[in-house]
N, C-alpha and C positions, 0 to 999 in steps of 0.2 A: 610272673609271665605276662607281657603284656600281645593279646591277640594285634592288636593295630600296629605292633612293629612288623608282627611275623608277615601280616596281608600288606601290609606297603612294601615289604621286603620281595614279595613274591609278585608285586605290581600290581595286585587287586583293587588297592586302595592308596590316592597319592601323600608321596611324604607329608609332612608340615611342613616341611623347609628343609631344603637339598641346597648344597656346597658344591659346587664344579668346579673340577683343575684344581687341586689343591697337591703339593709335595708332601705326603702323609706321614709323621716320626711315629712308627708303631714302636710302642717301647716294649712290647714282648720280644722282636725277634731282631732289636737295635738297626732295622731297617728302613729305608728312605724313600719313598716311593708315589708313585700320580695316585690320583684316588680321587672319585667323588664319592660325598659321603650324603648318606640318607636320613633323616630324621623325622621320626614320627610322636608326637605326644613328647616327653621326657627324654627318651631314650634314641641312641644309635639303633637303624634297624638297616641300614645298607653301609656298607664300605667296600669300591670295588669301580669297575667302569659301570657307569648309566647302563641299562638295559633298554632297547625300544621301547617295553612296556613299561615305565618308570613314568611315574609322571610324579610331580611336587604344587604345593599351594604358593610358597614363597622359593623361589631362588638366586642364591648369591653367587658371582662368580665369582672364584678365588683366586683365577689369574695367575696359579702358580705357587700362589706363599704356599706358605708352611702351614702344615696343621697339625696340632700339640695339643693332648686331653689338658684341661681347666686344672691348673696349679693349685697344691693343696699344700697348704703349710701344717705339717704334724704338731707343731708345739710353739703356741706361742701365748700372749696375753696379752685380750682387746683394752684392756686399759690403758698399756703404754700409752697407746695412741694416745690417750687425753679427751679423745670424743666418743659422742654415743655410739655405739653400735650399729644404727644406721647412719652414722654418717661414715666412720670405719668403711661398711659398705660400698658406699659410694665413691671412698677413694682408690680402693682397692682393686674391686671391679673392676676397670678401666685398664686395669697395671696386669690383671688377666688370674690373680687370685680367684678362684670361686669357690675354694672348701678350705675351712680351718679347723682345728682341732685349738678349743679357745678353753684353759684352766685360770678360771676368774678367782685366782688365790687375793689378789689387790682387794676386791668389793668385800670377798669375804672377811679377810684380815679387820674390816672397819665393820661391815655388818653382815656377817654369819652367813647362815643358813638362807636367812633376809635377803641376802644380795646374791647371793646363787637365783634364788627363783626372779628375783629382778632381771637381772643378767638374760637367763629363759625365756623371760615375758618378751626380751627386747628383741630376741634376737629369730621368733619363732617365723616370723612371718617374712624375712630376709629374702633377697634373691641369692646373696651370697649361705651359701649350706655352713651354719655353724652348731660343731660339735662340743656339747660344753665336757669337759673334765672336772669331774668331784675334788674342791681342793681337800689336799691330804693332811697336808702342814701347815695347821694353823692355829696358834703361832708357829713360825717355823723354827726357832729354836727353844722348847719348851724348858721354863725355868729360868730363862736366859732374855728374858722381853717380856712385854704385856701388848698384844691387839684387842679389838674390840669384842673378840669371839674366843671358841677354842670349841675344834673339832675333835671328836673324837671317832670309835666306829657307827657309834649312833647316827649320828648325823650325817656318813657317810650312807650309810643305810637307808635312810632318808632320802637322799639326795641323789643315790643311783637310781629312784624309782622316780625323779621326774622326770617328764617326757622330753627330750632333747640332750638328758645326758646321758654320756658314753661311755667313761672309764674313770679311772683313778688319776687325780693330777700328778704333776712330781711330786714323789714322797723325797723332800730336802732331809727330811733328820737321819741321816744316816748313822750316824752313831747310834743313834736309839735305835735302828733297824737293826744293825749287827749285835747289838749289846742286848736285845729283848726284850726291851722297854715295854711294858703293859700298853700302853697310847697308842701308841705307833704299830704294837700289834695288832691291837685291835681295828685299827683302821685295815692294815693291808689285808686282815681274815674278812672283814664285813666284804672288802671288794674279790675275794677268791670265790667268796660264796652265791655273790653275784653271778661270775663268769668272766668279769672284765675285763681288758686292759688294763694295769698297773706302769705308769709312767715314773721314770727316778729322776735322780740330782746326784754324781756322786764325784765332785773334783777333786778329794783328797785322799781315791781310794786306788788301794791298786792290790797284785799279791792276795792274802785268803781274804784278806778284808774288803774287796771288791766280791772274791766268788760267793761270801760269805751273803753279800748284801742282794748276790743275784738267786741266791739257794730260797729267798724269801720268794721269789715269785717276779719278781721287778724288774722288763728286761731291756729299757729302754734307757739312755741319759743323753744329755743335749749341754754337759758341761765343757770344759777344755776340753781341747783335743788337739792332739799329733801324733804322727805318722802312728810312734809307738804307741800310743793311746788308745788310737781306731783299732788296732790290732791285736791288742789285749782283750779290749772289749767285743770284738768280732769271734774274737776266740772261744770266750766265753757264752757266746749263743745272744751277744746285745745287739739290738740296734743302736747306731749313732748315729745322732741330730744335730749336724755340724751348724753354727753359728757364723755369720759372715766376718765376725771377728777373729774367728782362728784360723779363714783361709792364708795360705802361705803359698807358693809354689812348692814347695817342697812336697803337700798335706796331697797338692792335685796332683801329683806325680803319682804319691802313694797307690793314690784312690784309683787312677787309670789302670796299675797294674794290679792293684788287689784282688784275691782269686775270687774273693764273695762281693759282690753287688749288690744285691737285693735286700741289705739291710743298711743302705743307706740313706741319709735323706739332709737337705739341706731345710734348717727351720729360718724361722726369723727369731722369737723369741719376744725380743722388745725392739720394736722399731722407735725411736724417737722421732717426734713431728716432725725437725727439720728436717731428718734425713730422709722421712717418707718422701715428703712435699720434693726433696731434691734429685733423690734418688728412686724411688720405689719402693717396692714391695719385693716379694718372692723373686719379681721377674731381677731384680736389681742384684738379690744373689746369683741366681744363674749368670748375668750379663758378666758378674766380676767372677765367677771360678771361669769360666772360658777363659776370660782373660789373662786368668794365670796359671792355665794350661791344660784345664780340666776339657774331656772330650764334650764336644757339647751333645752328643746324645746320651751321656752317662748323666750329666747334667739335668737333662728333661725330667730324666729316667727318675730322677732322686729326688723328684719336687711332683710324679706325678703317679706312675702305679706303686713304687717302694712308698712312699706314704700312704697311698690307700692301702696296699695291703698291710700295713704297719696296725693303722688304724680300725680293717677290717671290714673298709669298703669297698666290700667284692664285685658289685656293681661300680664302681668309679676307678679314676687311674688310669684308664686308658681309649681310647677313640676303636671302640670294637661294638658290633650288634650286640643286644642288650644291655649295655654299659648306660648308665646317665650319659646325656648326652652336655655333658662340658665343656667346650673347647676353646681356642683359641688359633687367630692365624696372624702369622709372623712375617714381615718383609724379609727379616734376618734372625736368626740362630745367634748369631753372636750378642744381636744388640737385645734382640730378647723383648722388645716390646708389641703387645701386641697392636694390629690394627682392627682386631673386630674381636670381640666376645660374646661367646655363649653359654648360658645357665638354664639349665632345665630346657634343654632344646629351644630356646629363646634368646636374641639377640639384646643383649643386657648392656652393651656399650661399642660404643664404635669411634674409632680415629680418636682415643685417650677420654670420650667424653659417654658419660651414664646416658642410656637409653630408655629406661624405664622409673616409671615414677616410685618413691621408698614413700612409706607411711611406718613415721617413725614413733614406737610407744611411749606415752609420757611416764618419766619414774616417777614412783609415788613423794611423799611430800616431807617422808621420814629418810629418803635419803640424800634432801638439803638439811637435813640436822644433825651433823657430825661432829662439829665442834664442843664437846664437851669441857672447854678448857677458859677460865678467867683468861682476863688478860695480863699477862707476864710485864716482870718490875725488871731494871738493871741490875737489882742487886742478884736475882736469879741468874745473872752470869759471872757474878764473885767468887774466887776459888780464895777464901778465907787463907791468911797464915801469919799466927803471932810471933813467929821469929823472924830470923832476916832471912830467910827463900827457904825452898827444898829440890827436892831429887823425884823428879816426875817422871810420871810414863806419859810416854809422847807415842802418836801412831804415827807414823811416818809412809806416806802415799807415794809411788814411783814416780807421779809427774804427766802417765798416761792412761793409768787403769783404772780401775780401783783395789787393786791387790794393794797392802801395806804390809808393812813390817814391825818392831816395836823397838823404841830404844831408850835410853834413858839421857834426861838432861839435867841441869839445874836450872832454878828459874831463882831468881832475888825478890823479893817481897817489899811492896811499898802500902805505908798505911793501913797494914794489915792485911793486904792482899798479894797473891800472886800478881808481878806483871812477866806475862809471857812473852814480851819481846816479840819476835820476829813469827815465832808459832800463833797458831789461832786457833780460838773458841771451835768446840762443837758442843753444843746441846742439842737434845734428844726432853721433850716435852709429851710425857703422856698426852694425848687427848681424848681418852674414852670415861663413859662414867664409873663414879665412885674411884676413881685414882688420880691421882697426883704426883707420878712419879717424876723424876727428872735426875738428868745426870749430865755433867761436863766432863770433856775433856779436851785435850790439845792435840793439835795436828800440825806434823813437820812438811818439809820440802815446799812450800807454798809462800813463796820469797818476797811476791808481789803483790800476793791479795791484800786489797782495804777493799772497805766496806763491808757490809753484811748480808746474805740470800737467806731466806728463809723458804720452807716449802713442807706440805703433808704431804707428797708425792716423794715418797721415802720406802724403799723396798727394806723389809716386806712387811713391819708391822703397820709403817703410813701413821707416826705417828710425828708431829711438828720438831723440823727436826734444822737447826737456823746454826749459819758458820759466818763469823768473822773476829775481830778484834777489838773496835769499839763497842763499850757495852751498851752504848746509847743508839748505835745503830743495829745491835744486834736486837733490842727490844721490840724498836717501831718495823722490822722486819718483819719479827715475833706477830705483833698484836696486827700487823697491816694483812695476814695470812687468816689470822683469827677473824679478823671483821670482814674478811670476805667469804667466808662460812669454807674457809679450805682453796689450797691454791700456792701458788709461790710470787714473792717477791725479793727486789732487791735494792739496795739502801745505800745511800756513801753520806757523808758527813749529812747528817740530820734528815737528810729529804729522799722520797719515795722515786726512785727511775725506771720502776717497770712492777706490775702488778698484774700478775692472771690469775683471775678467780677460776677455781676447779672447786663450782661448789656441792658437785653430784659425788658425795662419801668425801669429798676433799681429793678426789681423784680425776676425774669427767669436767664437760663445760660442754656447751649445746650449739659451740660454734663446728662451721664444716672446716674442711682441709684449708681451704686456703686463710681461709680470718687466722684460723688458730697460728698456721707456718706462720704467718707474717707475725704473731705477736712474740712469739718464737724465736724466729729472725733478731728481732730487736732486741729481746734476753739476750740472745748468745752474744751479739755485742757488745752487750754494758757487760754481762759477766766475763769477757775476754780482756776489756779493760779494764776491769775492776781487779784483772791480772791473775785470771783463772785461765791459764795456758793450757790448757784440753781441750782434745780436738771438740769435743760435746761436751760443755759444762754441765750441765744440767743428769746426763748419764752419770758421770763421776759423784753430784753431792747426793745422787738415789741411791747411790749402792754404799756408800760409808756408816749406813746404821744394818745392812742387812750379814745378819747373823750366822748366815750360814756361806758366807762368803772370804775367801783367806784373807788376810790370816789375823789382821787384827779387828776390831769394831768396836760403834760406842751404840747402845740401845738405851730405851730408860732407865733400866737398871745398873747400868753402869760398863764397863770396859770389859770386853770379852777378850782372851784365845779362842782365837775360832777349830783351831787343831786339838789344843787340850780341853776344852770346854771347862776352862774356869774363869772368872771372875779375877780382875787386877785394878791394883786402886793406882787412882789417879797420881796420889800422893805416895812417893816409895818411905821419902825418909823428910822430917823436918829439920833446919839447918839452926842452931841456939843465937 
């Protein structure tokens, strides 16, 4: 309770800072309306017309815009970005984000327990409010990959007792959730016993094997979705965290007439740098479901108290007396951007640009030492064969997702080796210590890539994970990622044409938004000539080692079914 709302509310004592003439979206009762609002210390303590006896220290006029509580994204992960935490901040902010719900499964996957509390350290002192999520699944397909760690309930144990963390990350192993896995149970009992939030993962589940996976405790997933999908899952008592990739008109149709509301929520997930820099953040989702027909106060609705109450913060989510005082004010509804924001009752960016100063924490010095790995030879991308060819498994990519398929070809053999022809190399290179694991395979539908990418920013174990055809430039791709202590680059006939060091885990780089976009920019170029035709190259080579993703995959251990969770060799049959 705080006294200084109640006394400024009642005119004894003046706001902090009062908003005048504002069009107010109260998202309890989907209504529109004039308002000035009051603010004292942190929080909302007037919403309503000014009073005679009302007085304020600072006052904005609002001219009318729109005023919309501080966007919360329920699920996502600050790594994507590729920058630190305060600089994330910084970009964000402005775009009118001001609470995330952040499952640093990336840091953890490379350094454990280690990078959760790092993650913590960075992000305590933020104007933007971040909630960390314990990751659940790590590895996240156990048996099936090697990371740099592996969590179990213990360390979840651990980790719901630091200070800034809030629940359970996605538990991805779903299989081991319905099947009873010891691991995975144990994880999701240490967070019951907690009290927490339990976040999931479940895209290949539907039928008892969904209710099965929801009877654990688990009631959230942020994977596909459509119409039917939302609807199974709403059925079942989940929330869905819809992804700017599965809007459709169809999905916003749904969602206008759907008789529940309130468990829905639009995330971001992974924003990739280009598309922040281009597009935005949160606000950028809201902007396109309008546009494809979604109401735009179910919209607000979904990105501002359905995720705090999701998440449990019953103080936030909405622009009411005692609430944090978050907000944002809008020329436009549709366009979604804001032109003023506020964090902790404090003007934190205005007209797109940060107003307050970030004092950003240094990581410590062990997490520039990730690279655990020599540097790699050509012959490490040799798929041996003393006859004349054989009968492979090929994973074969759609062209725009990362969904694959799996099929079988022949390939002829020269001088003892496969030549793959028109298919191309993937290798997956442990990089943590005491292993050494590695594993190739091939990849169809990719007609026009030459040259080679390499990159440790590899969902989910981030282990170096390098695609092309020449074995000569698959290497110096290799070792040019290696000497930058983690990072991605890319390669064509011998020579290096683009190189970003990510040397924080092989994940992070200490540049802000725009350095980073711009080096970015330049990737997505050479990688689009180098005949990587996705709309986001760099999204597409992150998710072809992650294992818990359909339907085919290659990790260090070699080629997954991601549906049957077995193991398939490269090599089906050799030809005499």
């Amino acid at each position: 309770m705080s006294l200084g709302a109640i006394r400024a509310c009642m005119g004894e004592i003046p706001f902090d800072l009062a908003i005048c003439d504002v069009r107010l979206i109260n998202v309890f009762t989907d209504e529109i309306y004039h308002a000035d609002i009051g603010i004292a210390g942190d929080q909302f303590a007037y919403i309503g017309k000014f009073q005679r006896e009302h007085q304020a220290i600072q006052t904005i006029e609002g001219w009318g815009r729109f005023a919309a509580p501080g966007l919360i994204d329920s699920h996502m992960h600050l790594e994507s970005s590729m920058m630190t935490p305060a600089a994330f901040a910084a970009a964000v902010l402005p775009l009118g984000t001001t609470s995330v719900a952040a499952d640093p499964h990336e840091i953890a996957n490379v350094l454990g327990v280690d990078g959760v509390k790092m993650l913590c350290d960075q992000v305590k002192d933020l104007p933007l409010h971040v909630y960390v999520m314990a990751p659940s699944t790590i590895p996240s397909a156990p048996g099936f990959e090697n990371s740099g760690a592996t969590i179990t309930g213990t360390e979840i144990s651990e980790m719901l007792g630091y200070p800034g963390v809030h629940g359970l990350g996605e538990v991805m192993d779903f299989f081991g959730v319905i099947g009873g896995d010891p691991k995975i149970s144990g994880v999701i009992e240490a967070a019951h016993r907690r009290g927490v939030l339990l976040d999931g993962h479940t895209p290949l589940l539907k039928g008892k094997e969904l209710e099965a996976f929801v009877a654990s405790g688990i009631d959230c997933d942020h994977t596909y979705m459509d119409a039917e999908i939302v609807g199974e899952k709403l059925r079942n008592g989940m929330c869905v965290q819809i992804q700017e990739r599965f809007f459709t008109r169809e999905l916003m149709a749904y969602l206008n007439s759907c008789p529940v509301q309130n468990r829905i929520m639009l995330v971001t997930d992974d924003v990739p740098i280009s598309r922040l820099a281009a597009h935005g953040h949160l606000n950028a989702l809201v902007k396109k479901a309008i546009a494809l027909g979604l109401e735009p106060k179910k919209a607000y609705r979904y990105v501002t108290i359905n995720a705090a109450d999701r998440l449990r913060l019953y103080r936030q989510g909405a622009v009411a007396p005692g609430r944090r005082a978050d907000l944002i004010l809008l020329d436009s509804l549709e366009e979604a951007l804001p032109s003023l924001v506020v964090s902790d009752g404090k003007v934190v960016a205005e007209a797109g640009r940060l107003t307050v100063p970030l004092k950003p924490a240094p990581f410590p010095p062990r997490a520039y030492q990730t690279m655990h790995i020599a540097p790699v030879r050509e012959e490490d991308f040799v798929i041996p064969c003393q006859g004349s060819g054989a009968l492979v498994h090929v994973i074969v990519q759609d062209g725009k997702t990362s969904r694959t398929r799996l099929e079988q070809q022949s390939c002829p053999a020269r001088d003892g080796a496969l030549d793959p022809g028109e298919l191309v190399k993937m290798a997956v290179f442990n990089r943590y210590p005491d292993n050494d694991n590695r594993a190739v395979a091939l990849l169809g539908n990719l007609p026009d890539f030459g040259g080679a990418i390499a990159t440790t920013y590899a969902h989910d174990c981030h282990n170096l994970t390098v695609y092309g055809r020449d074995d000569r430039d698959l290497c110096l791709a290799a070792n040019t990622v290696i000497a930058s202590g983690g990072g991605i680059a890319a390669v064509r006939d011998g020579a290096v044409l683009c190189a970003i060091p990510l040397p924080i885990a092989g994940l992070m780089c200490e540049d802000d938004l725009p350095a980073l976009a711009g080096k970015f920019r330049e990737f997505d170029q050479i990688a689009k000539a180098m005949g990587l035709n996705h709309e986001e190259p760099l999204t597409f080579l992150t998710l072809m080692a992650l294992a818990v993703s359909p339907n085919v995959k290659l990790t260090d251990l070699g080629i997954i079914d991601v549906t049957t969770k077995t193991f398939l060799p490269l090599v089906v049959q050799y030809r005499p």
